[in-house]
N, C-alpha and C positions, 0 to 999 in steps of 0.2 A: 504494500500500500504506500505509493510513493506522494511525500507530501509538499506540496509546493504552497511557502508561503511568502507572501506579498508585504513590505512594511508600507504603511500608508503614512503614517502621521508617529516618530520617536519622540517624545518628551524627553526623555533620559535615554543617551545610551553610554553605556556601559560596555568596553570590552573585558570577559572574563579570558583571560588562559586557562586554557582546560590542558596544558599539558606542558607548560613553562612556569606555574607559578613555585613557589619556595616550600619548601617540605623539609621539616628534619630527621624525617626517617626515612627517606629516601631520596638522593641525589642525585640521580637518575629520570626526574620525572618529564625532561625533554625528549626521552627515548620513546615514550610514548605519543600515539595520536594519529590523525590522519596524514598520508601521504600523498604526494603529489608524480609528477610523470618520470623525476627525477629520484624518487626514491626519499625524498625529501620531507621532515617533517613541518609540516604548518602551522602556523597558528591559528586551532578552530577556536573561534569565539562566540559568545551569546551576546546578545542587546537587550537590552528592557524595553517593552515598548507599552502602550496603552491599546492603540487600537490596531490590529491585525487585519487583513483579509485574505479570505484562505480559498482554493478553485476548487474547493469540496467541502463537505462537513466535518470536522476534527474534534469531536466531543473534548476532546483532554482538552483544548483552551479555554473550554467553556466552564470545567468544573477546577480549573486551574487556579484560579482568581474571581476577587467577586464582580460579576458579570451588570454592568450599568445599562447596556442597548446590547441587542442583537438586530440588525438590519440585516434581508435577503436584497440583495443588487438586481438590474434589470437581468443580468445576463446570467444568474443564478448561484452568484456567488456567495458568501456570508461576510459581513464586515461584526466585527465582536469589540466591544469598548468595555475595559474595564475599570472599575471602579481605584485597583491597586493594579501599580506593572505588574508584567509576566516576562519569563523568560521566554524569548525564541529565537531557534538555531540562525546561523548565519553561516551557510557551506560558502568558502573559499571558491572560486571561481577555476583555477587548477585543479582543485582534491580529485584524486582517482577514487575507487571503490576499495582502496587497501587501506590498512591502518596495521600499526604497529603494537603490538599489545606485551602486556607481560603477563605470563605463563606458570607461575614458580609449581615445582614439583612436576611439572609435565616437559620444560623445553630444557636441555641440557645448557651448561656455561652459564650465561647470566640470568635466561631465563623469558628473554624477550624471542616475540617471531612476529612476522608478519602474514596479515588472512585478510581475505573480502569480507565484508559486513555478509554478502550475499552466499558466501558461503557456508553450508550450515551443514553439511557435512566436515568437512575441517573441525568446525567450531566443537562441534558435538564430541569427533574425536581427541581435540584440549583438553575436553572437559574428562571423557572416560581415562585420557594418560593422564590427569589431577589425580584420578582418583584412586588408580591405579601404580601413582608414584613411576613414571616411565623415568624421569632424568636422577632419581634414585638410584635403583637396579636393585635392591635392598629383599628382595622378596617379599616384601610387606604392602598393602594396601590402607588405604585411610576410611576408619569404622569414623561414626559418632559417637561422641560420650552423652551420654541423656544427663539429666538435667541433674538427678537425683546421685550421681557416679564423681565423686571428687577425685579417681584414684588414676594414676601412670602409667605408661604406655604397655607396660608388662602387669599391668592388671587389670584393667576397665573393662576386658574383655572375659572377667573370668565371673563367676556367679557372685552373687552381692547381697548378701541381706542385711537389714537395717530393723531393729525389732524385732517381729512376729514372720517379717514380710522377708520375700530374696527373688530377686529376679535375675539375667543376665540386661542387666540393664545400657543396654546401647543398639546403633543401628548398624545396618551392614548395606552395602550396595552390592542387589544381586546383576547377574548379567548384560540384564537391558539397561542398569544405570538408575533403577528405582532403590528409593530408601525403601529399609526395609527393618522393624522390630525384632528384635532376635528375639525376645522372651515370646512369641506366639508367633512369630514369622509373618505380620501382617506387614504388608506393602500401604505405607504410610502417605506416602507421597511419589508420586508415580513420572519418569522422565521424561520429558515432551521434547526437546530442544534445545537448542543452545543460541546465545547473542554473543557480541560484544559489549559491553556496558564496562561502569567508572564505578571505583572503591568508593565508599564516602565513609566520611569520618564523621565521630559526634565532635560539633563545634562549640555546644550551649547545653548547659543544663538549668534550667530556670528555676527556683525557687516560688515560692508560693502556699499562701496560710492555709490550713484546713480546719475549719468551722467548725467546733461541736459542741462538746461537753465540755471536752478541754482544749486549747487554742494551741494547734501546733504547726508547724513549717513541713514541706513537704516538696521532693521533687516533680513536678508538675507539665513539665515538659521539654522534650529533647529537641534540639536546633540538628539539621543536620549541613556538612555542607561536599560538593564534591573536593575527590580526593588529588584529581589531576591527571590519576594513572589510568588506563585502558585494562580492561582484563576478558576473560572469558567469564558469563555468568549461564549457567544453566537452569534453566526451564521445569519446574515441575510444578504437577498438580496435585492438589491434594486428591485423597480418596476415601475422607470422611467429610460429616459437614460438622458444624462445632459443637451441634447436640448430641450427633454420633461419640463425637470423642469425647465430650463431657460425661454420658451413661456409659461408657466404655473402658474408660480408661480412670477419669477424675473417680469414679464411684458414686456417683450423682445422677440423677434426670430429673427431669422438672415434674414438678406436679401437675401444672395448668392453676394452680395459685399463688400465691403472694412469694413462697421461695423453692429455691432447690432441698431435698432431702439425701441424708447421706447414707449410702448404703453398702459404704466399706472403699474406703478411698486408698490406697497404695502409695507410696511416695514414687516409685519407679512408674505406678500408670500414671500420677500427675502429670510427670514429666512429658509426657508421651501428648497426653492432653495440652500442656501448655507448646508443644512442640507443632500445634494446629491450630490453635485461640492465639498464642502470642500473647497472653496479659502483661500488658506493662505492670509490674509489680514496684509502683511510689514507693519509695521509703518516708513514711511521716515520724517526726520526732518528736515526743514530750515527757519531760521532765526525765532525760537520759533513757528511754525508755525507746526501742524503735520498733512501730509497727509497719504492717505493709497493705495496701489496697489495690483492688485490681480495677483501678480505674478507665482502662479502654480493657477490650477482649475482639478479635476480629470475630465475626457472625459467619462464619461460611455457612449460605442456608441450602447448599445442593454439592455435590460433590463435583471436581475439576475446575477451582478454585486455586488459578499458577499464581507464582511468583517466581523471581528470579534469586539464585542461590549462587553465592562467591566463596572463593576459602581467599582468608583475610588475612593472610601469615602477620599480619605487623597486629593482630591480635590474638596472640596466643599464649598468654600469660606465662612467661617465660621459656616454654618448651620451643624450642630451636626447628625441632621437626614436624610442629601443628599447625593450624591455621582455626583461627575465628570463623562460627559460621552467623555468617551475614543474610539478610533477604531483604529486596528491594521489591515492591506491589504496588498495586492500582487497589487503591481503595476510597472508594466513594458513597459508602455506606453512611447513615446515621442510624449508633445503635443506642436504643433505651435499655439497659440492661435492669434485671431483677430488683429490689431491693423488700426490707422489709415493709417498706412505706406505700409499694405501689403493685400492681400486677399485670402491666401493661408493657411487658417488654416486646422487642418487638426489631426488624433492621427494618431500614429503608433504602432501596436503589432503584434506582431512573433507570426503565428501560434500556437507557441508549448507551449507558455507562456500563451493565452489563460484562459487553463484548472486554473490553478493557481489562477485565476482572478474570474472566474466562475463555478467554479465546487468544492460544499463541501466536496464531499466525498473524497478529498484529501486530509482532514483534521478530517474528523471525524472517530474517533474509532485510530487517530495516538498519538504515544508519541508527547509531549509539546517538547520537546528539537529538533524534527524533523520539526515540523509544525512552531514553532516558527521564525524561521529563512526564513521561507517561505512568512510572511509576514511586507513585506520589508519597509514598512510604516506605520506611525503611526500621529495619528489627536488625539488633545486635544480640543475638541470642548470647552472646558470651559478654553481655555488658554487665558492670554490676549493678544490681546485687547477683547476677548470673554468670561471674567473674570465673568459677572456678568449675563451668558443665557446658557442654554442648561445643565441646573442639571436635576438629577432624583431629584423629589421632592414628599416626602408623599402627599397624596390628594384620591380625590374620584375614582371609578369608571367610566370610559366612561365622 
């Protein structure tokens, strides 16, 4: 879906380097980006603009920023005015369809290669030699640590109990490249595809009071910002929806009243659960005391629910040979979630926003500077307070 957009009117622009600005854990980040006929890298940039017009319909600008006017032009175009800038692309006039990416644990030497956006076999195969450790040679493959698993390379893999409870608490990637639950062998999240797409780092953490009983401080929201690097991200779906995984795995399902009831919750199937809700877990503080809330939870309300997945080696909490696992989505849901106060939970999504949500082929075989921006969220499963579960970690097979 090739997108051609038009600037009509910039109030600001802004050029960003997406692949020359300053990093200090990586020196390298010139090495990355689009290339030109010379082999050359560019400088791709974004602009902020207000109002856009685009030679088809592009939902993601629409739900991008807050939308002031939408006008349809004579000739059937959309012109979109918003309220706050938005970012959009701005393709160099030379750039070929290659871009230079960095690879780690799949391209030997440094670690960098060069691929078409459009090709999606290549890409696919980065992604299987990631996971398979090809520039290693090591025998080893990279499982997931779940959530509930704090233990090292020569043990996460091995059976795990915590109280009453024991699981083999981790994932494994079977042949097609889907995750997959060792403790019941379910296929969690299912491989669709691979992109190009950019690391992003947390930039902000914002503070903020939480109201109660007692008056405390709370983290309340993550700023994210890109990272400057190109990498390989792959594609998958889930294959639960969040109620599935909620009475599945959390030990929970809903009544159809005011709350959840619990009906034997595991700390290893938690993991599994939050590893398809995503609950951002606040840490609120008072009086030295820290509790935790699940203030967002993603709604998957049907199953084939993608997002894009990165290994994130510059988060790996000191292990040399892990990587952070990352995931970048399209989410444009408003959810009411349970409380004891109300019984009206419930998501909400716009037909046209959908496709964005669940349909890859929106993304595959696209420029990164298009796609990117499409997916509007982003989860650091190994952020803290989740510092210490959910790395890729070398280990066995299955």
């Amino acid at each position: 879906m090739r997108k051609f957009i038009y600037l009509l009117f910039i109030i600001t622009v802004i050029a960003v380097a997406m692949v020359s600005c300053a990093d200090n854990m990586d020196n390298n980040l010139s090495r990355t980006g689009l290339i030109d006929q010379n082999g050359n890298i560019l400088t791709n940039t974004l602009v902020y603009t207000n109002i856009i017009q685009t030679t088809n319909t592009i939902e993601v600008w629409m739900t991008n920023g807050g939308i002031h006017m939408i006008t349809t032009n004579a000739d059937g175009s959309i012109k979109i005015e918003y309220v706050t800038n938005v970012l959009a692309p701005n393709i160099p006039d030379k750039a070929t369809d290659y871009y230079k990416i960095r690879v780690p644990f799949a391209v030997s030497g440094d670690g960098y290669t060069t691929v078409s956006y459009k090709d999606t076999n290549k890409l696919k195969q980065l992604w299987f030699d990631q996971i398979n450790r090809k520039a290693k040679n090591d025998g080893k493959v990279f499982a997931i640590r779940n959530k509930a698993n704090n233990r090292d390379f020569n043990n996460f893999q091995n059976k795990h109990t915590h109280d009453k409870y024991s699981a083999e608490d981790y994932y494994y990637f079977n042949n097609n490249g889907d995750i997959v639950w060792k403790e019941d062998n379910t296929i969690i999240k299912k491989f669709v595809g691979a992109i190009i797409t950019g690391y992003r780092d947390i930039a902000e953490r914002r503070f903020g009071h939480w109201e109660g009983r007692h008056r405390a401080h709370a983290i309340i929201e993550y700023k994210w910002k890109q990272k400057g690097i190109y990498t390989v991200g792959a594609i998958y779906a889930n294959t639960l929806t969040t109620d599935e995984a909620r009475e599945l795995y959390f030990g929970r399902q809903k009544t159809g009243g005011i709350r959840d009831f619990e009906i034997g919750e595991t700390p290893f199937g938690d993991g599994v659960y939050d590893f398809v809700a995503y609950r951002y877990r606040n840490e609120t503080f008072n009086n030295g005391v820290v509790y935790a809330a699940n203030l967002f939870e993603r709604q998957y309300i049907e199953p084939g629910f993608i997002e894009v997945f990165v290994m994130y080696d510059y988060d790996n909490m000191g292990y040399s040979e892990a990587a952070g696992l990352h995931s970048y989505y399209a989410y444009y849901g408003i959810y009411d979630y349970y409380t004891e106060y109300k019984n009206h939970p419930g998501i909400y999504f716009t037909p046209q926003n959908m496709p964005y949500m669940t349909n890859q082929n929106i993304y595959l075989a696209e420029r990164p500077e298009y796609t990117i921006p499409l997916l509007t969220h982003s989860a650091a499963f190994t952020d803290n307070p989740r510092g210490w579960c959910y790395l890729f970690m070398p280990g066995h097979k299955n």
